[in-house]
C-alpha positions as CSV (number, residue, x, y, z in Angstrom):
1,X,-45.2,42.4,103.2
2,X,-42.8,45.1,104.0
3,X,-43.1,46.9,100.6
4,X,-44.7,50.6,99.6
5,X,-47.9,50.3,99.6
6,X,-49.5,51.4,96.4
7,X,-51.7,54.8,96.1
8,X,-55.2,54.5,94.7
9,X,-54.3,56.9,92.0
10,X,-51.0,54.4,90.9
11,X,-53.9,51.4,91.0
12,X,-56.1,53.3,88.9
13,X,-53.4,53.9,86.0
14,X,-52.1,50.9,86.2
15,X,-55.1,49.1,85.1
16,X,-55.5,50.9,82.7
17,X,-58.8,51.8,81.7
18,X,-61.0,54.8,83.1
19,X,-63.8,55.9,81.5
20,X,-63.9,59.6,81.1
21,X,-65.3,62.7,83.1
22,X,-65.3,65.1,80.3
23,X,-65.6,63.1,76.8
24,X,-67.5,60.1,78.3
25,X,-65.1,57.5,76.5
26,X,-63.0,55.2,77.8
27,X,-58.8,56.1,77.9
28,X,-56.2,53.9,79.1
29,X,-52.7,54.5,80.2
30,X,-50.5,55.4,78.9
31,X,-52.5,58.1,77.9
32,X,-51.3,61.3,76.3
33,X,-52.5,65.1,76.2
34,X,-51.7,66.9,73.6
35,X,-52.8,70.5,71.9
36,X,-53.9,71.5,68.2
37,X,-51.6,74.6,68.0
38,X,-48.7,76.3,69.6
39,X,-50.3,78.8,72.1
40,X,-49.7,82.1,70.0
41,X,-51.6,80.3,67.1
42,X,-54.0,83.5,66.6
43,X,-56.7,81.9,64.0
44,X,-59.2,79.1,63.6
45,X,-57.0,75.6,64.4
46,X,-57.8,74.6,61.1
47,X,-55.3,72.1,59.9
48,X,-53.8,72.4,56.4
49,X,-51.8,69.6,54.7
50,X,-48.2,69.1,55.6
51,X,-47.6,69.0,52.2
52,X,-48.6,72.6,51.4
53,X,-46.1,74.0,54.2
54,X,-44.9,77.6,53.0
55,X,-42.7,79.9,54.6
56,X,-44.4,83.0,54.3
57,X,-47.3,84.2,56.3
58,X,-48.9,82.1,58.5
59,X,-49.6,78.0,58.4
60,X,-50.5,75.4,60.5
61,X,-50.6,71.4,59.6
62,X,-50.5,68.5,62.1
63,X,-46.6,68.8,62.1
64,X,-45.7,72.5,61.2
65,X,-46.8,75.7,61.8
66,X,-45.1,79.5,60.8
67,X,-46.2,82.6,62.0
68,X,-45.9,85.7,60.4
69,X,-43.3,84.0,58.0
70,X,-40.5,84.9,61.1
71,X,-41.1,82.1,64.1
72,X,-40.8,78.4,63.0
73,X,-42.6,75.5,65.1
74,X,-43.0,71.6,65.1
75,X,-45.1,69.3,66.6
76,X,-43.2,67.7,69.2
77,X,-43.4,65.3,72.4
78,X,-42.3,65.9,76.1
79,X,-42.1,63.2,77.9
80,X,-42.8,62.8,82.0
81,X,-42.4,59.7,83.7
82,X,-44.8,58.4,86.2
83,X,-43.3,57.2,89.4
84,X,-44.1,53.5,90.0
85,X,-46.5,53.3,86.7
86,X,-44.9,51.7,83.6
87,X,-44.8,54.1,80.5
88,X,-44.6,57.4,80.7
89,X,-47.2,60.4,79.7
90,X,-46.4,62.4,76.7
91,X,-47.4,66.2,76.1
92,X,-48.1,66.4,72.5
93,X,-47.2,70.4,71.9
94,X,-45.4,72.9,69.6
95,X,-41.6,74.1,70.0
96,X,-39.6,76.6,68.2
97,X,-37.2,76.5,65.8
98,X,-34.5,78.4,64.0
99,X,-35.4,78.8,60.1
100,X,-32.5,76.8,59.4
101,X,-33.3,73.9,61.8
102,X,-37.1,73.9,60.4
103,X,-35.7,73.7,57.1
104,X,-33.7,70.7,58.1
105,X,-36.4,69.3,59.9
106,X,-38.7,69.8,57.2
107,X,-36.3,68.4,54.3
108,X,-36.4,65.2,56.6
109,X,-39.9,64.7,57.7
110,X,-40.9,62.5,55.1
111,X,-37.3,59.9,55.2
112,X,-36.8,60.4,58.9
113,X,-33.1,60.9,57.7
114,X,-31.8,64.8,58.5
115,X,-29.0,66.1,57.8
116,X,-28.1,66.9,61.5
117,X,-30.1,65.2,64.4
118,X,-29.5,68.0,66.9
119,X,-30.1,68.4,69.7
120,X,-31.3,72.0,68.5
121,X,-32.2,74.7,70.4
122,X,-36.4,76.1,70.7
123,X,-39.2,77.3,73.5
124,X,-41.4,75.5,74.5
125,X,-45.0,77.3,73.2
126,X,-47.9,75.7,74.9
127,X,-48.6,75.9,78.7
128,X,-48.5,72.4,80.5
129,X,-50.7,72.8,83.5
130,X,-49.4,73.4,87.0
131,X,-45.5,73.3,85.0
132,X,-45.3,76.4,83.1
133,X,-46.8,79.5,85.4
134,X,-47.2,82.3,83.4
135,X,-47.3,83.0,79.5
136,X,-43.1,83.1,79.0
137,X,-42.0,80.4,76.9
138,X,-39.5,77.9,78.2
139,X,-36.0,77.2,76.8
140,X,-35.6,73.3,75.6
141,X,-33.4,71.1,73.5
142,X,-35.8,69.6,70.4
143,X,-34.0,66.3,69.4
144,X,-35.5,65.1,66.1
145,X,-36.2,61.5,65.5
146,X,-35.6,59.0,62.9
147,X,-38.9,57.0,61.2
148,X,-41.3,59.9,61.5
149,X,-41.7,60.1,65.1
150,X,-42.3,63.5,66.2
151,X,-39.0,65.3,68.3
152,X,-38.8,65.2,71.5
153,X,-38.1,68.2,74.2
154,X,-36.1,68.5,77.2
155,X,-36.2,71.6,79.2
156,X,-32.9,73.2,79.2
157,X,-32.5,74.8,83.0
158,X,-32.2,71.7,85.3
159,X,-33.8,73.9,87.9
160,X,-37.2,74.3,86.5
161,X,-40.2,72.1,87.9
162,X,-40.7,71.2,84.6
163,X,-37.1,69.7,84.1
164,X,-37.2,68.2,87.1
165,X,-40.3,66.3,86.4
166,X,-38.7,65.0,83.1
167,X,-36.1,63.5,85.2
168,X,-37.8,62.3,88.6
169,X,-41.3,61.8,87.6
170,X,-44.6,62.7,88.8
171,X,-46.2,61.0,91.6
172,X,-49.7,58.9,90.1
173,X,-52.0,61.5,91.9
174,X,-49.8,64.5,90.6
175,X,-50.9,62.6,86.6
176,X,-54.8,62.3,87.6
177,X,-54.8,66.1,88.3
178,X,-53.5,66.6,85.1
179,X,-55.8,64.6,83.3
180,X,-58.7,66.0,85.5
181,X,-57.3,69.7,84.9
182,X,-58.1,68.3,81.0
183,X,-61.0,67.5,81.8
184,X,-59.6,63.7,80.8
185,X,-59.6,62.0,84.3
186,X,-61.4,59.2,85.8
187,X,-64.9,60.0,86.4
């Protein structure tokens, strides 16, 4: 009687299911977005296996990616909680890495066992709508994870909106304009 009341948008997550604008099937909640290549990925996103990773030139597979044989990336998760919705949403994107990190990272994809879990230090390389204005990266802490989950981010400076989303959550109506800015909300 005397609690919040609940926002359409929260209602609509919670159950689950939406059928959607853009790609006329049906998601459900949590749902994730997430993006084929790191932003400065200049070629076809053309996925090779993550078995042939080399560390020359330039390579992309569903978990690695090298540019130019200099800038190391993984695929990685950032993870926003949704205030008053159970489960959070997860950016699939692309961070950076030192070589020597990659390499550990790498030498430990396939076990989940590294020889240092981190936190290490990357940027951010893909642009989260309405979080990251402009086309500068963004400083985060990649924390790899054991059984072949993907690492996950944190931004690094508390102060950015994107940092403080991580730690305070998005309102429900703040999530459907994401989805709907990916052309992945409700109908």
């Amino acid at each position: 009687m005397f609690g919040r009341k609940r926002s359409s948008a929260q209602e609509e997550l919670e159950r689950g299911r939406w059928k959607c604008g853009k790609c006329d099937v049906e998601h459900g909640w949590p749902f994730d977005l997430a993006v084929d290549a790191p932003d400065p990925w200049p070629h076809a996103r053309e996925h090779e296996p993550n078995s042939a990773l080399r560390l020359d030139g330039d390579f992309l597979s569903d978990d690695f990616c090298v540019l130019e044989g200099k800038y190391f990336l993984v695929r990685a998760v950032l993870t926003i909680p949704v205030i008053g919705v159970s489960g959070d949403f997860g950016f699939g994107c692309w961070g950076t890495l030192s070589r020597e990190n990659f390499e550990k990272y790498a030498a430990g994809f396939d076990t989940g066992n590294y020889a240092d879990m981190g936190p290490w230090t990357g940027w951010l390389c893909n642009q989260l709508e309405g979080f990251t204005p402009g086309p500068d990266p963004i400083a985060v802490w990649v924390q790899p994870r054991h059984d072949r989950m993907r690492p996950m981010l944190w931004v690094r400076d508390d102060d950015h909106p994107l940092a403080m989303a991580q730690e305070n959550g998005i309102s429900p109506e703040r999530m459907l304009e994401l989805f709907r800015a990916y052309g992945h909300g409700p109908a």
